[in-house]
C-alpha positions in Angstrom: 0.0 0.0 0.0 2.5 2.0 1.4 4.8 1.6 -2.6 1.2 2.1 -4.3 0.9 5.5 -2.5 4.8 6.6 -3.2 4.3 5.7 -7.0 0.9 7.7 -7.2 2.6 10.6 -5.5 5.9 10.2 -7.8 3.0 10.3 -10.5 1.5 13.3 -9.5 4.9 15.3 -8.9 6.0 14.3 -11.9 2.6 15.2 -13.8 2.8 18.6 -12.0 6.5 18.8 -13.3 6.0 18.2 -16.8 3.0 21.0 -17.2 5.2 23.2 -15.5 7.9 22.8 -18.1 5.0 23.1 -20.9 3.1 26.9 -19.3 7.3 27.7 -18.7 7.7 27.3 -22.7 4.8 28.2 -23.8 4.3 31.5 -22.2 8.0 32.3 -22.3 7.4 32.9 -18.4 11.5 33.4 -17.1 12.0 35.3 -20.0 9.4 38.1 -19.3 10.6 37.4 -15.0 14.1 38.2 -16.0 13.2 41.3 -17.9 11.0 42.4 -14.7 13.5 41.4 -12.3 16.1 43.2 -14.5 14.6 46.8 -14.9 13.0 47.1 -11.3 16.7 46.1 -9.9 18.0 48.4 -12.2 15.9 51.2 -11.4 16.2 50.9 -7.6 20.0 50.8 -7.5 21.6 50.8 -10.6 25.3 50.3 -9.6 24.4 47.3 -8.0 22.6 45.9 -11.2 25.5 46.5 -13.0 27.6 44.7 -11.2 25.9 41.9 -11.1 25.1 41.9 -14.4 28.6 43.0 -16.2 30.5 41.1 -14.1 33.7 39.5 -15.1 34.1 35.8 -14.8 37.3 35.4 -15.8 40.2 37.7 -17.5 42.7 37.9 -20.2 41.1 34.6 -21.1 41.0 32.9 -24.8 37.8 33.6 -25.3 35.8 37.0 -24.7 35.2 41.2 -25.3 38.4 42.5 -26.1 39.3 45.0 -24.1 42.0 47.2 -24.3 44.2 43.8 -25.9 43.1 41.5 -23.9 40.0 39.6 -23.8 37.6 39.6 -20.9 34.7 36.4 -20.1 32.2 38.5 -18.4 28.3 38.2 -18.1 27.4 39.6 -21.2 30.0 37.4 -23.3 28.6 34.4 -21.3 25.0 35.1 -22.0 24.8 37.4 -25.4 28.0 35.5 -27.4 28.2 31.9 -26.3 24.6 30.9 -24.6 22.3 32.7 -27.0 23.9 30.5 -29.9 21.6 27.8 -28.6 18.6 29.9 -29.1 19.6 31.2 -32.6 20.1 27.3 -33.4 16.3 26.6 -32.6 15.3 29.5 -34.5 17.8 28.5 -37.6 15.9 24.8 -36.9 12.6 25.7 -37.7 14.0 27.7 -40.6 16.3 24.6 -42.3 13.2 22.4 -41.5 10.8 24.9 -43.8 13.1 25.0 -46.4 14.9 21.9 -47.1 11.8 19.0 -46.2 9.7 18.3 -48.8 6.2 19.7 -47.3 8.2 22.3 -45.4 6.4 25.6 -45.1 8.7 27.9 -46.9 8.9 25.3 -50.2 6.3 26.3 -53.1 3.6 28.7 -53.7 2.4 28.6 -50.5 4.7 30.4 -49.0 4.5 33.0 -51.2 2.2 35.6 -49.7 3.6 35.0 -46.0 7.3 35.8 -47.8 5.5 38.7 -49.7 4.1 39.5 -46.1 7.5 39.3 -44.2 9.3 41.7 -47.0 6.8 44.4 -46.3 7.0 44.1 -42.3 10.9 44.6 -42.9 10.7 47.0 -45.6 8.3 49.3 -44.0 9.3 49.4 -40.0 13.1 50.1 -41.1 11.9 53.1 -43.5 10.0 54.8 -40.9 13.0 54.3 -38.8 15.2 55.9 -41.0 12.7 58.5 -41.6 11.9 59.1 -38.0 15.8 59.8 -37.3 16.2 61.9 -40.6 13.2 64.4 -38.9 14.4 64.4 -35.2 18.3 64.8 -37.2 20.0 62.4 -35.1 20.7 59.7 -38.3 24.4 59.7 -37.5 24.3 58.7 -33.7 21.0 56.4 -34.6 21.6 54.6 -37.8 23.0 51.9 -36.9 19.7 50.6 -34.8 18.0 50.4 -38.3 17.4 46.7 -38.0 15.8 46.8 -34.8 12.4 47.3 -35.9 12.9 44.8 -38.8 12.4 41.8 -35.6 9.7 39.8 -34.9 9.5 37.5 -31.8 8.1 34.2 -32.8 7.1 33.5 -29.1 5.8 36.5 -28.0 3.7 36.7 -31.6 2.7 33.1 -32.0 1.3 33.0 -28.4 -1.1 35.9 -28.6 -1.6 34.9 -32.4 -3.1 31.3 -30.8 -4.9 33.4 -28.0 -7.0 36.0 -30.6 -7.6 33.1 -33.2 -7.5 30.0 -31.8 -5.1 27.1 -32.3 -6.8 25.8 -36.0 -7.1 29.2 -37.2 -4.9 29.2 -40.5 -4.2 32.7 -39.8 -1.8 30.9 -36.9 -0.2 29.4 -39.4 0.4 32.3 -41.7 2.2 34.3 -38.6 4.3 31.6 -37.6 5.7 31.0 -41.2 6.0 35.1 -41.5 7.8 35.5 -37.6 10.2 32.2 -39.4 10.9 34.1 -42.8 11.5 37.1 -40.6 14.0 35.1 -38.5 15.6 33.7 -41.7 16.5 37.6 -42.7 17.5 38.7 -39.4 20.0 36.3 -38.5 21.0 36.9 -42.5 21.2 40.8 -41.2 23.1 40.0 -37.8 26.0 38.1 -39.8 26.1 40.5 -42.9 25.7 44.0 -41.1 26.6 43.6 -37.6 30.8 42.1 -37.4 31.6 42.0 -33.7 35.5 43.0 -34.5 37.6 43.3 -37.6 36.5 40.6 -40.3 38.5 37.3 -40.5 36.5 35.4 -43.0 39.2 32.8 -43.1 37.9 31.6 -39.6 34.9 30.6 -41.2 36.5 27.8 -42.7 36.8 26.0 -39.6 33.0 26.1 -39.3 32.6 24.9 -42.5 34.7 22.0 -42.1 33.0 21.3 -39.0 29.4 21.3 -40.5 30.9 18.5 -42.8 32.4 16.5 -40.6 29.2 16.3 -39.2 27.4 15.8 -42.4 30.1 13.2 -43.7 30.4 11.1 -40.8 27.2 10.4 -39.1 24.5 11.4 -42.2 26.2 10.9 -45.4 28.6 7.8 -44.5 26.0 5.4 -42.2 23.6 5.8 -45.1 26.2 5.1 -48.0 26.3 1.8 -45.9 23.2 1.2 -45.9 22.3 1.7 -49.9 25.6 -0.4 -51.3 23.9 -3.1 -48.6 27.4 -3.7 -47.0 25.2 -3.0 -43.4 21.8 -2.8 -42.6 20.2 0.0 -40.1 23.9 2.2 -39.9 22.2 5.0 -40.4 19.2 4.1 -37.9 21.7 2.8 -35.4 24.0 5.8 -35.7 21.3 8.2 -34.7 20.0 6.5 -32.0 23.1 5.5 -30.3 25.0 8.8 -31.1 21.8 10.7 -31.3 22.7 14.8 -31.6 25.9 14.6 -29.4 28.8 14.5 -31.8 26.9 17.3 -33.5 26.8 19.4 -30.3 30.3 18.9 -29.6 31.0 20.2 -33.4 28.8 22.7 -32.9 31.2 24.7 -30.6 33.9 24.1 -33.3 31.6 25.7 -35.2 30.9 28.7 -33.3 34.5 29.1 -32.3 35.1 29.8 -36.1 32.4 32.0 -36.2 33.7 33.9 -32.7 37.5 34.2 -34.6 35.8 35.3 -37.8 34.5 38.3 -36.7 30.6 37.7 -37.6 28.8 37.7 -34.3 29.3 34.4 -32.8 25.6 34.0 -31.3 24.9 32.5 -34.6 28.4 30.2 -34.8 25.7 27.0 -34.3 23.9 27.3 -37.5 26.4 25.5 -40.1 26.0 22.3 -38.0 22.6 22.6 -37.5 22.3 22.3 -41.1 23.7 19.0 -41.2 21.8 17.4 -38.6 19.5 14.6 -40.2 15.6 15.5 -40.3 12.5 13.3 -41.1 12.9 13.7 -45.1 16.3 11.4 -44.6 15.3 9.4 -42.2 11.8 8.5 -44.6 15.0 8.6 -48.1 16.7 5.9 -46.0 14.0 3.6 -45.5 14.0 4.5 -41.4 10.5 5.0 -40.9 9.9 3.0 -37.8 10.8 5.5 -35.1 10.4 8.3 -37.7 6.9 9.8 -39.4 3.7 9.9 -38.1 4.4 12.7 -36.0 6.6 11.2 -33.7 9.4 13.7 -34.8 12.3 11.0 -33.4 14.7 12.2 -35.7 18.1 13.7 -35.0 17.2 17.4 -35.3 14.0 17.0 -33.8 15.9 15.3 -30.3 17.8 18.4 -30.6 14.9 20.7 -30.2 13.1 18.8 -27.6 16.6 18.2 -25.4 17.4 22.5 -25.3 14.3 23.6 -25.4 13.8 24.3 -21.2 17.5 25.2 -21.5 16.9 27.8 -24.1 14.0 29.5 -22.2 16.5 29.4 -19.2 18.9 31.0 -21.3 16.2 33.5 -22.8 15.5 34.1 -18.9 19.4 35.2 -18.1 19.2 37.2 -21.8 16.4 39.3 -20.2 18.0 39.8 -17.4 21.6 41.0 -18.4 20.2 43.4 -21.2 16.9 44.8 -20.1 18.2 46.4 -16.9 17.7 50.3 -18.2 16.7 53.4 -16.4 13.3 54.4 -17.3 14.6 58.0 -17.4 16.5 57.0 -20.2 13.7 56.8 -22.7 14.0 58.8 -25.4 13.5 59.4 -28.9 14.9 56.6 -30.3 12.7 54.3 -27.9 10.0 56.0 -29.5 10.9 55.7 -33.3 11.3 52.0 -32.6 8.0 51.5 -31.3 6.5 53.4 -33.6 7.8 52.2 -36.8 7.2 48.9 -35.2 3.4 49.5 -34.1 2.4 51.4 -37.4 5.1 49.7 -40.1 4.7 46.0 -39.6 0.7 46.3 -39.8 1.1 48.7 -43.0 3.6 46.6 -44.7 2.3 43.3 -43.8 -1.0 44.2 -45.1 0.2 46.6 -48.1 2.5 43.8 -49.5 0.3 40.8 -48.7 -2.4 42.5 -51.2 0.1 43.1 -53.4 1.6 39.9 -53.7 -2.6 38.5 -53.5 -2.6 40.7 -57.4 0.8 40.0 -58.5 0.3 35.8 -57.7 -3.7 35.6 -58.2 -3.7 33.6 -55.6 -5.7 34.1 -52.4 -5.3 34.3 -48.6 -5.4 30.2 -47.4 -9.3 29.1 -46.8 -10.7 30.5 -43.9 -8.7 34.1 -43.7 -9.7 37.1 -44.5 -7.7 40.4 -45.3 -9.0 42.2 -41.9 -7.0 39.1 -40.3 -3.8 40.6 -41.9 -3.9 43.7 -39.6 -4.3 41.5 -36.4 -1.5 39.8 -37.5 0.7 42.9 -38.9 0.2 44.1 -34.5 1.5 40.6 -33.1 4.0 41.0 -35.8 4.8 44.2 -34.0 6.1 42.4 -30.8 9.7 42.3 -31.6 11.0 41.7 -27.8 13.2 39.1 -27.6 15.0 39.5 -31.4 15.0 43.2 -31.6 16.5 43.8 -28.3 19.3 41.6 -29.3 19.7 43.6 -32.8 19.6 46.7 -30.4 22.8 45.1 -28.0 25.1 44.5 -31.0 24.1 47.9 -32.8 25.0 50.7 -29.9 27.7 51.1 -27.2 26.5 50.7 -24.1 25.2 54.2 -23.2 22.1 56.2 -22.8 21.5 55.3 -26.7 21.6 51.6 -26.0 19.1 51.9 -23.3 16.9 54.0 -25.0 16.8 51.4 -27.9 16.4 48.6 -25.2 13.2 50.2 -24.0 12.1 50.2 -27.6 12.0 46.8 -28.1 10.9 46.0 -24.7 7.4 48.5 -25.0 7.1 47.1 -28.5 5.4 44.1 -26.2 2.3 46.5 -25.9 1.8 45.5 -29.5 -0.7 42.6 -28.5 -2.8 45.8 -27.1 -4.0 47.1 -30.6 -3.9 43.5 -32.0 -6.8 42.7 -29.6 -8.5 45.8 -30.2 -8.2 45.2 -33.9 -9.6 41.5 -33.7 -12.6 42.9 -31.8 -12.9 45.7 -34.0 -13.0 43.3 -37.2 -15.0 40.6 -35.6 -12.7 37.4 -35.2 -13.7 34.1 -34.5 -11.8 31.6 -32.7 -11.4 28.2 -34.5 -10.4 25.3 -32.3 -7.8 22.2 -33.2 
């Protein structure tokens, strides 16, 4: 009796465990604590924020900010350089995954007017920006926060987006492949536009090498096996045993490369990610047993699902090292930001999704109406997360860099107006 009782309540804590873990990922709940903690700590005694946040882990070290010729491992490298790289790899995930599978989201015409929809919610955000610093004349000192409004937070976005429309809405699924698009062409913008130091491209070569390895020796190779019939099941026996550990470890090659190179190295895990094996390989090899039907027990997928709770831990510190601004610091260019966010991803999300409706004849996917593209040009608005990161690696820390901070972190009250616009246009909620 007693063991039956222990095993119920192991059960239950267990139970209670796991939907914790799902409301934490979810609602990106540490993520929005960290920011809170961050800018009320901040605000109540600065110094002591900063010193806890900028702190220095370890010095002249081989890895880290340089600083006056030496390189220093403080919070900020720890967090912004090396820990985000494991959320930019979930975000490069879902974008590899919509390109390179054969239903992925991003393949064929039906991605068209959600890409036609994610070039106007760049295009027109980052010309008011540049506009709104042209008319206060401040584009020297601002314009190199240009891409800040361009951001889109998939979380933020996607949650609210479920909330308004209901989970089986297809006007869901229309943001979510939009807010990936978007991600595809910020991370493109972060690498191009944004070197962290003087450009070595011939670092990159070590990242490349390291994505094949990857590719060569536990994708390509197992599954040459496997179709000259010299074994049978390498390539199913490879990913189980090995799973996505030898990729992790190359991984860090990979972002070394990308850290020497001089492109920021919060995206140094993308070149392996690409040579991860997903569900189209798995299905190409004949390995359907413990992949398809939804199971999603392939390589990349294990991926996801193992860093997932890390990431929003991660996400949570993020918050907490970078949101930590005096609110007397807003200023103009907070404003800018939110405002070419609030009013240019709704008018350049709609704008270009008609356009692109005339230029394809095509229409909006059944069930979605043109109102709907407003609602979803707001959620689009939320840039958080993304856009505070663009806003880190574009300023100097300084009353500019804070001011751009609170930028991205008002541009949350975007799911404000995109309830107020779902009312206004009359939405209804669609179930699963």
């Amino acid at each position: 009796m007693f063991l039956y009782g222990f095993e119920q309540g192991g059960f239950f804590v267990m139970s209670v465990f796991s939907c914790l873990c799902r409301v934490i990922k979810e609602y990106s709940i540490l993520m929005i604590l960290g920011g809170i903690v961050a800018l009320v700590w901040a605000n109540m005694d600065y110094v002591a924020y900063h010193h806890m946040a900028d702190m220095t882990l370890w010095e002249n070290q081989w890895i880290g900010t340089l600083k006056e010729g030496y390189r220093s491992f403080n919070m900020h490298f720890l967090v912004n350089d090396l820990l985000m790289a494991f959320f930019f790899a979930l975000a490069g995930k879902e974008v590899w995954e919509s390109i390179v599978q054969k239903n992925g989201s991003l393949r064929g015409r039906k991605a068209a007017i959600p890409l036609f929809a994610t070039f106007g919610g760049i295009f027109a955000p980052v010309s008011l920006y540049v506009l709104g610093i042209v008319v206060v004349d401040q584009f020297e000192s601002l314009a190199n926060g240009w891409a800040i409004p361009a951001a889109t937070d998939i979380a933020f976005s996607y949650l609210f987006a479920r909330l308004i429309f209901g989970s089986g809405h297809p006007a869901v699924g229309f943001l979510l492949l939009l807010a990936i698009a978007d991600d595809a062409i910020g991370l493109i913008i972060i690498a191009v536009f944004y070197p962290t130091g003087e450009l070595q491209l011939q670092w990159l070569i070590l990242s490349v090498c390291a994505a094949l390895f990857a590719f060569l020796s536990f994708s390509w190779f197992p599954r040459y096996l496997d179709r000259t019939g010299k074994t049978t099941g390498c390539f199913q026996l490879v990913s189980d045993k090995l799973s996505y550990v030898p990729y992790l470890l190359l991984a860090f090659v990979s972002w070394y490369g990308f850290y020497r190179s001089g492109i920021h190295s919060a995206l140094g895990f993308l070149p392996v990610i690409m040579a991860m094996p997903h569900g189209d390989l798995y299905r190409q090899s004949g390995c359907c047993e413990s992949v398809g039907n939804d199971k999603h027990d392939d390589v990349l997928n294990k991926f996801e699902h193992a860093i997932k709770i890390p990431v929003e831990v991660i996400l949570c510190l993020f918050a907490f090292v970078n949101a930590g601004v005096l609110l007397s610091n807003v200023g103009v260019v907070s404003w800018i930001i939110l405002l070419s966010l609030l009013i240019g991803k709704p008018v350049g999300i709609y704008l270009f999704s008609v356009l692109g409706l005339k230029l394809m004849q095509a229409d909006l996917p059944e069930g979605m109406k043109k109102a709907d593209l407003l609602v979803i040009g707001f959620l689009a608005a939320i840039g958080f997360s993304v856009a505070m990161f663009i806003a880190t690696v574009s300023f100097d820390a300084g009353k500019i860099l804070d001011g751009a901070k609170m930028g991205a972190l008002l541009s949350f009250g975007a799911a404000a107006p995109a309830f107020l616009m779902a009312r206004l246009v009359g939405i209804q909620r669609k179930g699963e």
